[in-house]
C-alpha positions in Angstrom: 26.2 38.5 -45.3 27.4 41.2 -43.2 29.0 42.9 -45.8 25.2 42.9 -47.9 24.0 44.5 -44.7 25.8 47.5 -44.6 26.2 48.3 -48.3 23.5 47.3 -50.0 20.6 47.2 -46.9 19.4 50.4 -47.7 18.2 49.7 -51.1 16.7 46.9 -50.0 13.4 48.8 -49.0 11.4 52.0 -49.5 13.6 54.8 -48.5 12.5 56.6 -44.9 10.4 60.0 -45.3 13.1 63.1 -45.2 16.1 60.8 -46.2 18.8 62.3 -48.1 18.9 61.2 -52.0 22.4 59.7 -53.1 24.1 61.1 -56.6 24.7 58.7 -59.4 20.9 57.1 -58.2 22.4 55.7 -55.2 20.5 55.0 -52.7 22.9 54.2 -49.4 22.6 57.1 -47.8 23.0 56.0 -44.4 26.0 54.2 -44.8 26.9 57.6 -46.8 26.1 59.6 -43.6 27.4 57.3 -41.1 30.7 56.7 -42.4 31.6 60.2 -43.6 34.2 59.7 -40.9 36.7 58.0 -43.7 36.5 61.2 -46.0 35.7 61.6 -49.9 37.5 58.6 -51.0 35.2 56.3 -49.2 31.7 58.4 -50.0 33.4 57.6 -54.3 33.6 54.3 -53.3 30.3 53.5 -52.3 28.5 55.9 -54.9 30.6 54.0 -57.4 29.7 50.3 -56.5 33.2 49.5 -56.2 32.7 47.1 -53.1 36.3 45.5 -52.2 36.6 43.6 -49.7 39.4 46.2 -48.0 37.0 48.9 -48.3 34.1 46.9 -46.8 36.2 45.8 -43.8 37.3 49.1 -43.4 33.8 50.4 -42.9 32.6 47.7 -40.8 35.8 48.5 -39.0 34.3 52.3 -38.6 31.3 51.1 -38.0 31.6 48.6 -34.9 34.0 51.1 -33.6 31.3 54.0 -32.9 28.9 51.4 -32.2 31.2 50.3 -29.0 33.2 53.5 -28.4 30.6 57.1 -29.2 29.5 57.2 -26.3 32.1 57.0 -24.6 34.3 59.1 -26.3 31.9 61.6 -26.7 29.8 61.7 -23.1 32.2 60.1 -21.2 30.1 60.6 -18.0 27.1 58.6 -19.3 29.4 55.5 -19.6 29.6 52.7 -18.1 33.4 51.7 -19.1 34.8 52.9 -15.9 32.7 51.5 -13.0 33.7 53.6 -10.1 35.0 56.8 -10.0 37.9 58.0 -7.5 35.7 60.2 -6.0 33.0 57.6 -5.8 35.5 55.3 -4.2 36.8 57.4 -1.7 33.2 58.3 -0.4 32.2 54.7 0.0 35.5 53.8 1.8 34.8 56.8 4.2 31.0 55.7 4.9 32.4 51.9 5.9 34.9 53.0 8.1 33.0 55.7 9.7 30.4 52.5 10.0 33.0 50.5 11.6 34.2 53.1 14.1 31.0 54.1 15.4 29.7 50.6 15.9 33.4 50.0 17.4 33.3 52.5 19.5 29.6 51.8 21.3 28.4 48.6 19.8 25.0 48.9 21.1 24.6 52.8 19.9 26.3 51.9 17.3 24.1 48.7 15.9 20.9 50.3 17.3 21.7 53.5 14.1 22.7 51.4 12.0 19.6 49.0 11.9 17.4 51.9 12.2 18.7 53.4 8.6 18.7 49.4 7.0 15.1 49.1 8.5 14.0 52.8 7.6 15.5 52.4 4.0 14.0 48.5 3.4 10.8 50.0 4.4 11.2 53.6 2.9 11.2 51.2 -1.1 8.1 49.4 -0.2 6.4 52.7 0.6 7.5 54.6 -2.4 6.4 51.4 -4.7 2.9 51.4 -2.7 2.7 55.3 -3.9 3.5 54.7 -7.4 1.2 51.5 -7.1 -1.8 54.0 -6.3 -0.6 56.8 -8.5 0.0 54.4 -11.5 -3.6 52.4 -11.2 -5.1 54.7 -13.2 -6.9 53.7 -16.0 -4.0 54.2 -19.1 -4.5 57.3 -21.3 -2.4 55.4 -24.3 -6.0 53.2 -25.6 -6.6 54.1 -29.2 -9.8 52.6 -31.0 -9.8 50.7 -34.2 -11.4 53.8 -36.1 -8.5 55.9 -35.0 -5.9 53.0 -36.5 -8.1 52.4 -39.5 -8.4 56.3 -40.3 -4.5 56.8 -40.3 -3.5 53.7 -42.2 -2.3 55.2 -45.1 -0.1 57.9 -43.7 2.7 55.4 -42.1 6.1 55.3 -41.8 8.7 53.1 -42.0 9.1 51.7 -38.8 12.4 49.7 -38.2 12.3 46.8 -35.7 15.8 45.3 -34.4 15.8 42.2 -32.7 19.1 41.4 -31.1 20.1 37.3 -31.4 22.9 35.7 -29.5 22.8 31.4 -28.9 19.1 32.0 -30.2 19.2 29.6 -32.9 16.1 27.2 -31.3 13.8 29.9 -30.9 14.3 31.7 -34.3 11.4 30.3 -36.2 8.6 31.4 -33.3 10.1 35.0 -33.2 10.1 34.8 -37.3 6.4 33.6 -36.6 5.7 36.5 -33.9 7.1 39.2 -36.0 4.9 38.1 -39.3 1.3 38.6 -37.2 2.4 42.5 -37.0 -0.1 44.6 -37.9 1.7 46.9 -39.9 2.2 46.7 -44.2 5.3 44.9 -44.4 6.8 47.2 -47.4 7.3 49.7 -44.5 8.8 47.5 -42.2 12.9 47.1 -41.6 13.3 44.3 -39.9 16.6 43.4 -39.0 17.8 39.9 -37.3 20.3 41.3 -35.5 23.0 38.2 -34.9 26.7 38.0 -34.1 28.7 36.9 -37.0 30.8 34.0 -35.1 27.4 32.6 -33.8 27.2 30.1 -36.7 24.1 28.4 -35.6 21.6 31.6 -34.9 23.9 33.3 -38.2 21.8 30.0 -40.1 18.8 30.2 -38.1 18.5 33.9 -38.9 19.3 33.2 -43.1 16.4 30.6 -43.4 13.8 32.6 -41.5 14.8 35.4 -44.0 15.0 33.8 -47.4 11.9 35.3 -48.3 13.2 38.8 -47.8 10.6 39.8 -45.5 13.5 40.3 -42.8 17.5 41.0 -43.2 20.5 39.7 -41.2 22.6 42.0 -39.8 26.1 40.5 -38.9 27.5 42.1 -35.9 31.9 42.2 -35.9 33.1 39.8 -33.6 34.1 41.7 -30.2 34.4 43.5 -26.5 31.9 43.8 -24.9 29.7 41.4 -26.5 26.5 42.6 -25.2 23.4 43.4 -26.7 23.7 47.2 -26.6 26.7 47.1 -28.9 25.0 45.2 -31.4 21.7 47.4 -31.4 24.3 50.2 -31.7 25.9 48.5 -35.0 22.6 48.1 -36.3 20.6 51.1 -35.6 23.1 53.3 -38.1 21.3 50.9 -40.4 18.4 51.9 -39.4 15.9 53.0 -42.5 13.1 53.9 -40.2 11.6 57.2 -38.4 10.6 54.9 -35.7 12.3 52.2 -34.1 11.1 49.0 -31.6 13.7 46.8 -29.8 12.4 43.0 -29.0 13.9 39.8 -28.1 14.2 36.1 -29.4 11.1 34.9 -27.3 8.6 38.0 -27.5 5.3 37.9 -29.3 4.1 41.3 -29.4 0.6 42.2 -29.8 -0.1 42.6 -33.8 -1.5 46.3 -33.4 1.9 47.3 -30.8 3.4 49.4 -33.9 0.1 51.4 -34.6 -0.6 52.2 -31.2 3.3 53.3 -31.0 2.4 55.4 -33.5 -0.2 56.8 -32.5 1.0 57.5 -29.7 3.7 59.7 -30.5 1.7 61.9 -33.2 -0.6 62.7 -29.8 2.9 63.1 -27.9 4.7 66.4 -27.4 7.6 66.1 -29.4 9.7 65.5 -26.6 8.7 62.3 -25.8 11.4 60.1 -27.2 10.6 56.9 -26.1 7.4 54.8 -25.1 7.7 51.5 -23.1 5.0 48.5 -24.1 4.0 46.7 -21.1 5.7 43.3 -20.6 4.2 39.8 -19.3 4.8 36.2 -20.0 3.1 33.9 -22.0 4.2 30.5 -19.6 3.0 32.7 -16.1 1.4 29.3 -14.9 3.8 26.9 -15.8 5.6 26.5 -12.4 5.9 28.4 -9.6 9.2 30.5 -10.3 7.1 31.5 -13.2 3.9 32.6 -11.0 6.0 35.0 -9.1 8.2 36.1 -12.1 4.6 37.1 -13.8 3.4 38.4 -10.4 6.4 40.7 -10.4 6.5 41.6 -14.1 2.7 42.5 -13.6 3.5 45.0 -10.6 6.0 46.8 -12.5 5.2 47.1 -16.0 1.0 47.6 -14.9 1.4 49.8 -11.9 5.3 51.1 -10.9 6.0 52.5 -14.1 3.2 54.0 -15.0 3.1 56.0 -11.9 6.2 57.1 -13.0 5.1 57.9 -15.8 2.4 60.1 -14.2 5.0 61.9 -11.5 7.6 62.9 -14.5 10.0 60.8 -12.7 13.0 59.3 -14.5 12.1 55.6 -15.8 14.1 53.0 -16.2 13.4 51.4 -19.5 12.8 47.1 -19.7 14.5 45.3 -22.2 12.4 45.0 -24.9 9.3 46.7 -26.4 10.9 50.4 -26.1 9.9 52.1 -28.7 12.0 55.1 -29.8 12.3 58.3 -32.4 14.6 57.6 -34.1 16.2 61.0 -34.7 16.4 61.0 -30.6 17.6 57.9 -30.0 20.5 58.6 -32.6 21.0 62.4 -31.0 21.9 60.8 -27.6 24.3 58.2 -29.6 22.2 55.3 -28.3 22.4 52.5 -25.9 25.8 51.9 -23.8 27.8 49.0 -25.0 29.1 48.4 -21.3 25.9 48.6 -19.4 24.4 45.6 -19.0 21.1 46.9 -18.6 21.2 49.4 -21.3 17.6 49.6 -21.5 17.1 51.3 -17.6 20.3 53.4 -18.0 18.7 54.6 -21.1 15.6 55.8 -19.6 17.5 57.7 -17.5 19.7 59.6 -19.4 17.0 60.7 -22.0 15.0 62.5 -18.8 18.6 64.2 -17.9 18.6 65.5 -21.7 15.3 66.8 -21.7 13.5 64.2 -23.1 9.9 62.4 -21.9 9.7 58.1 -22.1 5.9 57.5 -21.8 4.0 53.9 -21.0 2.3 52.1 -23.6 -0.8 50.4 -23.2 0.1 47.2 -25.5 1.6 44.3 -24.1 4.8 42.0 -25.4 4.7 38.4 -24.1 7.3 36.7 -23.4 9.0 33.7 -21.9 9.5 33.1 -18.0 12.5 30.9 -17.3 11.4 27.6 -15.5 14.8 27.0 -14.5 16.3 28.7 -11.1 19.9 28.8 -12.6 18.8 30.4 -15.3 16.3 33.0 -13.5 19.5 33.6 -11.3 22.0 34.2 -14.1 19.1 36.7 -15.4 18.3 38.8 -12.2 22.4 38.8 -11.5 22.6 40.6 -14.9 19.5 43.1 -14.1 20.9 44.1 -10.7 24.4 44.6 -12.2 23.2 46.6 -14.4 21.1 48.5 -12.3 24.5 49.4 -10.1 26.0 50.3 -12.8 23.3 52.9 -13.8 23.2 54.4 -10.0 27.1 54.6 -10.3 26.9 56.4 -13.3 24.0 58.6 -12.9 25.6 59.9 -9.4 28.8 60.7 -10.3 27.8 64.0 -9.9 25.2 64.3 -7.8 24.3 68.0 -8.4 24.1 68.0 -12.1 21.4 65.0 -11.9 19.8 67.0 -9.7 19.6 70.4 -12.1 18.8 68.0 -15.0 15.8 65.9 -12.9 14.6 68.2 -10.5 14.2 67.4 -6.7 11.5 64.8 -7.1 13.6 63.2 -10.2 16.2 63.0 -8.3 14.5 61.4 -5.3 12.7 59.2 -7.5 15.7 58.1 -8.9 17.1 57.2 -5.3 14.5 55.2 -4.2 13.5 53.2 -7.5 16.7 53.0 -9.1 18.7 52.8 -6.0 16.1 51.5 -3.5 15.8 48.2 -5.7 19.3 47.3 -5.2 19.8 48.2 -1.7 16.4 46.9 -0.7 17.7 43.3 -2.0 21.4 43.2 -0.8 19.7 44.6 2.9 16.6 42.1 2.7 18.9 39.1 4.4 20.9 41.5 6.8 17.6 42.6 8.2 16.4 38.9 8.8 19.8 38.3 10.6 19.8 41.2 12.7 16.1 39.9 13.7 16.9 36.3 14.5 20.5 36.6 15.9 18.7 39.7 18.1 16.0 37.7 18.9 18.8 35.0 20.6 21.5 36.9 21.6 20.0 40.1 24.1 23.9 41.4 24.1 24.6 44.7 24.1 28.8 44.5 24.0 27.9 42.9 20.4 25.2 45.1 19.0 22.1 43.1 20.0 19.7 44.0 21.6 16.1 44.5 22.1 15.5 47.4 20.2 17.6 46.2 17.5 15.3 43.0 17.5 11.9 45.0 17.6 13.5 47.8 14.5 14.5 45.0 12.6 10.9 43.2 13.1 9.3 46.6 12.1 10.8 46.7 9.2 10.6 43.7 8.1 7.1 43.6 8.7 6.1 46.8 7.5 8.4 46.1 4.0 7.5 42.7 3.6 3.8 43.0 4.0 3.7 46.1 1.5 5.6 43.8 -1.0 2.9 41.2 -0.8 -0.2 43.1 -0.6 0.9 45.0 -3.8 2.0 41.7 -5.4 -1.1 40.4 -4.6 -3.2 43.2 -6.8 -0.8 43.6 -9.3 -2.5 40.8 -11.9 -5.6 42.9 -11.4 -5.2 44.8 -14.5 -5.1 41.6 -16.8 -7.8 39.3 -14.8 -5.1 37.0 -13.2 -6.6 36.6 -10.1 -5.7 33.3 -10.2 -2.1 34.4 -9.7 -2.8 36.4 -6.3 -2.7 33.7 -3.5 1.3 33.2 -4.8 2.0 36.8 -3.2 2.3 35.4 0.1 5.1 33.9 -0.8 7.0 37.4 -1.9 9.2 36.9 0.9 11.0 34.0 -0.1 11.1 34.9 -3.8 12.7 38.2 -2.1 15.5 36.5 -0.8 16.3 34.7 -4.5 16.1 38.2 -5.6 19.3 39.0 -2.7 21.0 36.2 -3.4 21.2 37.4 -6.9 22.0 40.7 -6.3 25.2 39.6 -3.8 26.0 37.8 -7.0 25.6 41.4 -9.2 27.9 43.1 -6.8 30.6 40.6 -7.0 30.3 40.2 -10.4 30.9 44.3 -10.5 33.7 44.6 -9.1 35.8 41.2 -10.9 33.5 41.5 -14.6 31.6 44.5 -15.1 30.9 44.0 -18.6 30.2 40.7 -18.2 27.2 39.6 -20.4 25.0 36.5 -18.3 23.4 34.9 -21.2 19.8 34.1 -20.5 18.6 30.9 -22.2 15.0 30.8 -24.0 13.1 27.9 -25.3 13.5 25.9 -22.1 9.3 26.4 -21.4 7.2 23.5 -22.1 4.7 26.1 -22.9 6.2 27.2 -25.9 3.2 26.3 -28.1 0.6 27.4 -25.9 -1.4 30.7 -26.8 -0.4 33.7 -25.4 -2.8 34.5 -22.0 
């Protein structure tokens, strides 16, 4: 099967508009173009027909090479396959000593700063998420009418959609399902079930949902890092189309999402590389871990980044729904095989090159996990991710800031940044305010105006949180969803017990995939909100 996908896939379908023709009537040309790395013998090969099984491993063998090493070899400084740098290292060591020292040295003085900076930087990410909150809740400029669609039918693409499977076997048939109500004529769609070709169960899900030929299995080569980057990577030097969408197992896009992609980018400058579909859940009511996990989702995909979006500031991508050029996305050699939130690392590094991601006013519903293990292994994963995309990005400071500008740069301290230190500093600033609070001791670093700077940010951070929580279902009409802001605060400290969990898994398992399990909802049936 994974053999079929890389030799013959390209046949299998219209060819995409500007592709290169093949001699001899061939019509392989990306494989042609991707492999071009094993010289003429290889190019005689495929143009011949002359599929042996040595030749075919050796091209899957180039293939799943540059799909986990490009960009690594090529940009090592986008990378994620060293964590730290020396330099990196060196500075943090200095800051927690010089920490340690000063609070040594006058305790009181000492824990009065350094509560001051946790409170003024806890405080300083609620304030810069109320900004983007305001800036963001204008009305989207992405709305195209059904004239506009209708008008432009005839002139599409071929638009490639890669879904990425791993364990995903009891979910298969409703994605199958979800990707058949797309509004889009299915001869110019290249669907690809993207699967892992030692995950027997999903490698069988993924055949029956595709004997019809509507979709094809692409079989990723068994490997390190198995994450979900490296196999979009295999598969997108398959890709057939000028346009490309990333979902997941559990999403049910809105039929018209492709169209209004489309659209989208013919009104676009050409820079604009990327556009990110707004993301929900189809189960938001069916518990309350699911209530705030909506109420969350509904802040950031309906408000925070589109007022990125509107400020030019650098935005971190979400999983699924991006939608890309292809010709760009293939230009920057793709996603990172060891970030484990490729998608936000992404975002970033097409701003440093130059390049615009824009919101998209379609939404992709997914599923919620019900279960707190579950959610946990999930955020762990996001927050890890989101390290490992600060680490990266600010391993030289000064050339992020030439390449995003003073207010990119900021922007990217504070969203980026400020989401992971405002959740690892969430529970020291509630100990500092109850152990102050009890203990008036100055020798040990509490005292009263620790207390009070603790309180005030605290206050000042938590109540921003809520209130914006609170109007983020606004948008869709989920008022019903509001009163559960209230309890931001403790769904805050979930979020920092994951991310304690991110930074331990950094520095033992970087690479470490947390696998997220779907079909758990008891909702999986109902419609979509």
């Amino acid at each position: 099967m994974g053999e079929v996908s890389i030799l013959r896939e390209a046949s299998a379908r219209p060819r995409a508009r500007g592709a290169p023709e093949c001699a001899a009537g061939a019509t392989d040309a990306v494989a042609l173009r991707l492999h071009s790395k094993l010289g003429a013998a290889a190019k005689s090969l495929l143009l011949s027909g002359s599929h042996s099984f040595g030749a075919i491993e050796t091209l899957r063998s180039a293939a799943i090479d540059d799909a986990t090493h490009a960009l690594q070899r090529h940009e090592p400084q986008y990378s994620a396959a060293r964590t730290v740098t020396p330099a990196q290292r060196t500075l943090f060591v200095a800051v927690g000593l010089g920490l340690t020292v000063c609070v040594a040295i006058s305790p009181a003085v000492g824990g009065l700063v350094l509560t001051a900076f946790i409170a003024a930087s806890y405080a300083a990410n609620a304030v810069f998420r109320a900004w983007l909150f305001w800036v963001g809740s204008d009305e989207p400029s992405t709305q195209i009418d059904a004239s506009e669609e209708n008008a432009s039918a005839a002139d599409l693409p071929v638009y490639t959609v890669l879904v990425p499977l791993y364990r995903e076997a009891n979910v298969v048939a409703q994605l199958a399902a979800a990707l058949r109500r797309l509004d889009y004529p299915p001869h110019l769609l290249d669907v690809k079930l993207v699967v892992e070709e030692d995950d027997d169960d999903t490698v069988a899900a993924a055949l029956e949902a595709s004997a019809d030929g509507v979709f094809e299995v692409v079989a990723v080569p068994a490997g390190e890092p198995r994450t979900k980057p490296r196999a979009c990577n295999y598969a997108l030097q398959l890709a057939r189309g000028d346009f490309l969408v990333i979902f997941d197992a559990e999403d049910r896009p809105e039929p018209d999402q492709l169209k209004k992609a489309l659209h989208a980018f013919r009104r676009a400058p050409v820079n604009v590389a990327c556009l990110q579909a707004r993301l929900n859940f189809f189960n938001a009511r069916e518990c309350w871990l699911t209530r705030m996990f909506a109420l969350d989702y509904a802040l950031w995909f309906d408000f925070l980044l589109p007022g990125l979006d509107r400020l030019g500031i650098p935005m971190p991508l979400g999983g699924t729904s991006n939608h890309f050029r292809v010709e760009a996305l293939r230009a920057i050699r793709g996603w990172d095989p060891f970030n484990v939130t490729e998608d936000a690392d992404l975002g970033i590094r097409l701003a440093r090159l130059g390049l615009r991601v824009r919101t998209l006013d379609s939404t992709t519903y997914e599923e919620a996990t019900n279960a707190l293990d579950n959610w946990l292994r999930q955020r762990t994963r996001w927050l890890k991710g989101y390290m490992q995309t600060w680490l990266v990005h600010m391993r030289d400071p000064r050339q992020l800031l030439r390449n995003a500008g003073l207010g990119g740069f900021l922007g990217f301290q504070l969203f980026v940044g400020g989401t992971v230190v405002a959740a690892l500093l969430n529970p020291i600033l509630w100990l500092v305010f109850v152990l102050s609070f009890f203990i008036d001791v100055p020798a040990v670093g509490f005292t009263g105006a620790t207390h009070a700077l603790s309180g005030s940010g605290l206050l000042l951070g938590n109540a921003l949180f809520a209130y914006l929580a609170m109007l983020g279902p606004y948008r869709r009409g989920w008022l019903d969803l509001s009163p559960y802001a209230l309890l931001v605060p403790f769904y805050w400290l979930l979020i920092s017990a994951a991310a304690y969990r991110a930074a331990w898994q950094l520095a033992r398992k970087p690479w470490y995939w947390e696998k997220t399990v779907h079909g758990l909802t008891r909702m999986a049936d109902g419609a979509v909100p």
